[in-house]
C-alpha positions in Angstrom: -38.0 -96.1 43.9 -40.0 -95.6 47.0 -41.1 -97.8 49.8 -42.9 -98.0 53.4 -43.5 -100.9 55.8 -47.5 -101.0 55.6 -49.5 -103.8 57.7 -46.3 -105.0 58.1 -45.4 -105.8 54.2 -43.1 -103.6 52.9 -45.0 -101.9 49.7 -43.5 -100.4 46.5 -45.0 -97.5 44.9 -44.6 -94.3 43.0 -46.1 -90.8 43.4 -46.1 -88.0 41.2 -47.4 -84.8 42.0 -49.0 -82.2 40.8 -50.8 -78.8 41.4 -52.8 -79.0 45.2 -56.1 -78.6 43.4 -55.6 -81.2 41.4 -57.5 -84.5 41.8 -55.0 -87.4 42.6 -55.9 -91.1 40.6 -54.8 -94.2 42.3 -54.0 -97.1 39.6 -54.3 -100.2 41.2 -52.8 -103.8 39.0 -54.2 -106.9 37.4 -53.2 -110.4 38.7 -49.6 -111.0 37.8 -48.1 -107.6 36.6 -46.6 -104.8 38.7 -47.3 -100.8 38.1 -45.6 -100.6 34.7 -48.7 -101.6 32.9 -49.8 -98.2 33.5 -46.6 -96.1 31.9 -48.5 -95.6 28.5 -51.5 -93.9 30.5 -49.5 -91.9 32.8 -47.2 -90.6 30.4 -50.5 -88.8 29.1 -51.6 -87.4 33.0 -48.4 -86.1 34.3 -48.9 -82.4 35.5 -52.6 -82.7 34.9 -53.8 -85.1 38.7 -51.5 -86.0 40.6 -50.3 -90.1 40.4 -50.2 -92.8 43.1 -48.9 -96.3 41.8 -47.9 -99.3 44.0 -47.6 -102.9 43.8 -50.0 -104.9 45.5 -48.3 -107.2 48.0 -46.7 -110.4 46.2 -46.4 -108.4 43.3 -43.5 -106.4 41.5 -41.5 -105.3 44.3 -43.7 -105.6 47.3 -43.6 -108.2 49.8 -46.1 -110.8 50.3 -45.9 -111.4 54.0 -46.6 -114.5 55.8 -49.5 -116.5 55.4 -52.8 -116.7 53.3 -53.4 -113.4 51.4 -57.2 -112.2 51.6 -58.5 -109.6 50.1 -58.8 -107.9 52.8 -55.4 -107.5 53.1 -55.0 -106.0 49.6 -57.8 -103.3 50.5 -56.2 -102.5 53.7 -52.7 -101.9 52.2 -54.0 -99.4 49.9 -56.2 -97.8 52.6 -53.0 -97.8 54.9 -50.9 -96.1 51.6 -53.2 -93.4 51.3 -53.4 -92.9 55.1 -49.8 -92.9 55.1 -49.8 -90.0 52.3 -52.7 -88.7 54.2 -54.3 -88.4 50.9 -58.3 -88.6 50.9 -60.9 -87.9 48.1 -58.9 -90.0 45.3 -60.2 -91.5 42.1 -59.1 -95.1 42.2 -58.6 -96.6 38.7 -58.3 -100.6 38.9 -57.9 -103.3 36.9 -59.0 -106.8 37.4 -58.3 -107.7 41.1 -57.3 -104.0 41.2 -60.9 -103.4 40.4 -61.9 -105.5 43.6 -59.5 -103.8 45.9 -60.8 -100.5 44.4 -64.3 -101.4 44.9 -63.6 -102.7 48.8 -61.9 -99.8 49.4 -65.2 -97.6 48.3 -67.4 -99.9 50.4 -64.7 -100.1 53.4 -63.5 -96.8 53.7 -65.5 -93.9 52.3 -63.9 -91.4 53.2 -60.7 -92.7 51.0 -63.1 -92.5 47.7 -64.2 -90.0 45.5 -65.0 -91.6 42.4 -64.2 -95.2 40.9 -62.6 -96.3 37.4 -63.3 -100.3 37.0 -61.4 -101.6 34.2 -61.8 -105.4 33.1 -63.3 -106.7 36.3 -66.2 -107.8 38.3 -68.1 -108.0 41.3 -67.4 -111.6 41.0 -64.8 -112.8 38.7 -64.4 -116.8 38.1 -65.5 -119.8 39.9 -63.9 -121.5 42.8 -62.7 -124.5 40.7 -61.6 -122.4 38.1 -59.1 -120.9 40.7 -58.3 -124.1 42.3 -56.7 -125.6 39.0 -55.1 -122.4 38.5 -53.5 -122.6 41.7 -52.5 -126.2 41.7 -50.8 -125.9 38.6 -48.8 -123.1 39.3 -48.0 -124.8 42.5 -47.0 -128.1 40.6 -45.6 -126.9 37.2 -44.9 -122.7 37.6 -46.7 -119.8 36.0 -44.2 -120.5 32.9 -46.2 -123.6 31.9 -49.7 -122.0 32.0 -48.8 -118.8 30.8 -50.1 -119.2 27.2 -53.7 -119.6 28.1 -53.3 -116.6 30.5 -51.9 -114.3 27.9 -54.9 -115.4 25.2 -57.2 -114.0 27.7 -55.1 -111.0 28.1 -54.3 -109.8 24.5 -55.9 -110.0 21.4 -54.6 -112.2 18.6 -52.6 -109.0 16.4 -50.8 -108.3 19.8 -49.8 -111.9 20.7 -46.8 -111.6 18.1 -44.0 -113.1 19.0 -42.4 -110.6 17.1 -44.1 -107.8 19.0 -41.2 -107.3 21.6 -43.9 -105.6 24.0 -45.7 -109.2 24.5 -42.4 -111.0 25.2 -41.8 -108.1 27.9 -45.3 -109.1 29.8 -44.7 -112.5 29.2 -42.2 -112.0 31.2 -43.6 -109.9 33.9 -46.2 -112.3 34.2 -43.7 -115.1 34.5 -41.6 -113.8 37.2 -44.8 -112.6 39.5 -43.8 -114.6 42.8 -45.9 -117.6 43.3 -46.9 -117.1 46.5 -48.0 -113.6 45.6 -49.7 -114.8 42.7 -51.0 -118.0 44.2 -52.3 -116.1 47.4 -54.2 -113.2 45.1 -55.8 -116.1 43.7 -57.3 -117.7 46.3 -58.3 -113.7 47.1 -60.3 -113.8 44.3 -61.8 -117.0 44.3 -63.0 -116.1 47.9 -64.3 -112.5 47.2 -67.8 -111.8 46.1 -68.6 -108.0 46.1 -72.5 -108.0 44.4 -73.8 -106.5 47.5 -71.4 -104.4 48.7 -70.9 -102.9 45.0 -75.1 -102.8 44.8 -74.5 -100.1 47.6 -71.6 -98.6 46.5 -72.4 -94.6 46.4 -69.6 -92.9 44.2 -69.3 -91.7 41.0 -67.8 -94.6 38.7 -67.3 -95.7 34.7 -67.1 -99.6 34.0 -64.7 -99.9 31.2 -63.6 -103.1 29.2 -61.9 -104.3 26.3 -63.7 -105.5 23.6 -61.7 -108.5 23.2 -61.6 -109.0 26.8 -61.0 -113.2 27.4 -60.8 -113.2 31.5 -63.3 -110.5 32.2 -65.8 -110.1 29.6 -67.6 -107.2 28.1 -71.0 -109.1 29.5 -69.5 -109.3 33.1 -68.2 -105.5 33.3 -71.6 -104.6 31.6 -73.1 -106.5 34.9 -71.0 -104.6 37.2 -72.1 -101.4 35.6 -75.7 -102.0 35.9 -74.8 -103.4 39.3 -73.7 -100.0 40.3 -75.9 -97.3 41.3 -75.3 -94.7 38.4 -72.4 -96.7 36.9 -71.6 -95.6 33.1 -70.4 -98.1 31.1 -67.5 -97.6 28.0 -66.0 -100.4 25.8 -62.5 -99.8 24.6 -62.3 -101.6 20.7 -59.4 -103.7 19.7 -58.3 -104.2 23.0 -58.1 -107.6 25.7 -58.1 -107.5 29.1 -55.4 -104.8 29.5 -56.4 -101.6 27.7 -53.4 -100.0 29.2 -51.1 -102.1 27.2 -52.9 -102.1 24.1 -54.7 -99.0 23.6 -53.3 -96.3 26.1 -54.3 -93.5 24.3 -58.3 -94.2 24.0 -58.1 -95.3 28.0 -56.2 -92.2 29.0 -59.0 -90.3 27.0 -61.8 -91.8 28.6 -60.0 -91.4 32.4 -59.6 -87.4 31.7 -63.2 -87.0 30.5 -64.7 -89.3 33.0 -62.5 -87.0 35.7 -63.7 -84.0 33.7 -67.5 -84.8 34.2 -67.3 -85.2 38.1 -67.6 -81.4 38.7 -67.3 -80.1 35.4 -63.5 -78.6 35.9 -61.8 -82.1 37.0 -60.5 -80.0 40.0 
């Protein structure tokens, strides 16, 4: 495992290197998961770019710090990662409100960004009561006693097996995200509206989505990626809001040729 004090959080996160002239890819998490999600993807890029995972702060083993969580705070831990790797030029691939913190960090710090990946997310995602009653009933009851109508929005109906020991597994990632972590990236969301700082985003970037999709839907990534100057645009069938869970192979496929088309090598 590896860690560093960042901003004054300690952050959790895992590199994997490769050749020097390969392109490193940033994965950045949902709301209430850590960097696991991503295994089934990496597993299918190691040795080809080099890796960067990490848990945002109030997530899997990262800190959450004192006080409010912004989402500035989110973007400036990544940026303050990569400047602690002294890494530049990466391909950030986020999901959810790891789509927002990658789409900050393309607006905030440039010179951090060569090309974005948006999975299941927004410029915008939700309404500000929406995340109120989220946050007052984990507050009041736990993530346990909502955590049903989070994980329909997550996976499709064939995954949602209670038989399916995978499901049970991000049930319980999902249920033992810290509150405050989770609570905090909440009211992150709630207060973060990117439509004009995505509008002038100017990086080279795909807009993918599960078909099945229940928190960020195929019609709100489809208005991100027209958002976007030059944004493509790829929906991933059979799959919810995590395509990294449920179909691994067909995201890893359309990461490497999306990273294949930005110079025609991928290097």
């Amino acid at each position: 495992m590896q860690f560093a004090r960042l901003n004054g959080v300690v952050i959790h996160h895992q590199v994997i290197g490769a050749a020097p002239d390969r392109p490193t890819i940033v994965f950045a998490n949902s709301l209430g998961t850590d960097f696991r999600i991503w295994r089934d993807v990496i597993v299918r890029m190691v040795g080809e770019f080099g890796i960067l995972m990490y848990d945002k702060r109030g997530h899997g083993l990262s800190e959450a710090g004192d006080g409010p969580i912004t989402m500035d705070d989110h973007i400036d831990d990544l940026a303050a990662l990569l400047d602690h790797f002294e890494t530049k030029d990466v391909i950030v691939c986020g999901l959810s409100v790891g789509g927002l913190i990658a789409q900050g960090l393309a607006a905030k710090r440039p010179d951090l960004v060569r090309a974005l990946i948006l999975c299941d997310t927004g410029h915008k995602i939700g309404t500000e009561d929406m995340w109120n009653a989220r946050i007052a009933a984990i507050e009041e009851q736990g993530i346990a006693a909502i955590s049903d109508s989070i994980l329909e929005r997550w996976f499709t109906p064939d995954y949602r097996s209670a038989d399916n020991a995978d499901f049970i597994g991000y049930r319980l990632m999902l249920e033992r995200t810290p509150a405050a972590g989770y609570t905090g990236t909440c009211a992150a969301i709630r207060d973060t509206d990117f439509t004009d700082q995505s509008a002038a985003l100017d990086v080279p970037t795909i807009c993918v989505v599960g078909d099945q999709d229940g928190s960020t839907p195929p019609s709100l990534v489809g208005e991100l990626a027209r958002l976007i100057p030059g944004a493509m645009y790829q929906e991933i069938p059979n799959a919810g809001h995590l395509p990294c869970i449920e179909e691994p192979v067909v995201l890893a496929d359309v990461i490497k040729s999306f990273v294949g088309q930005l110079d025609g090598t991928g290097r």
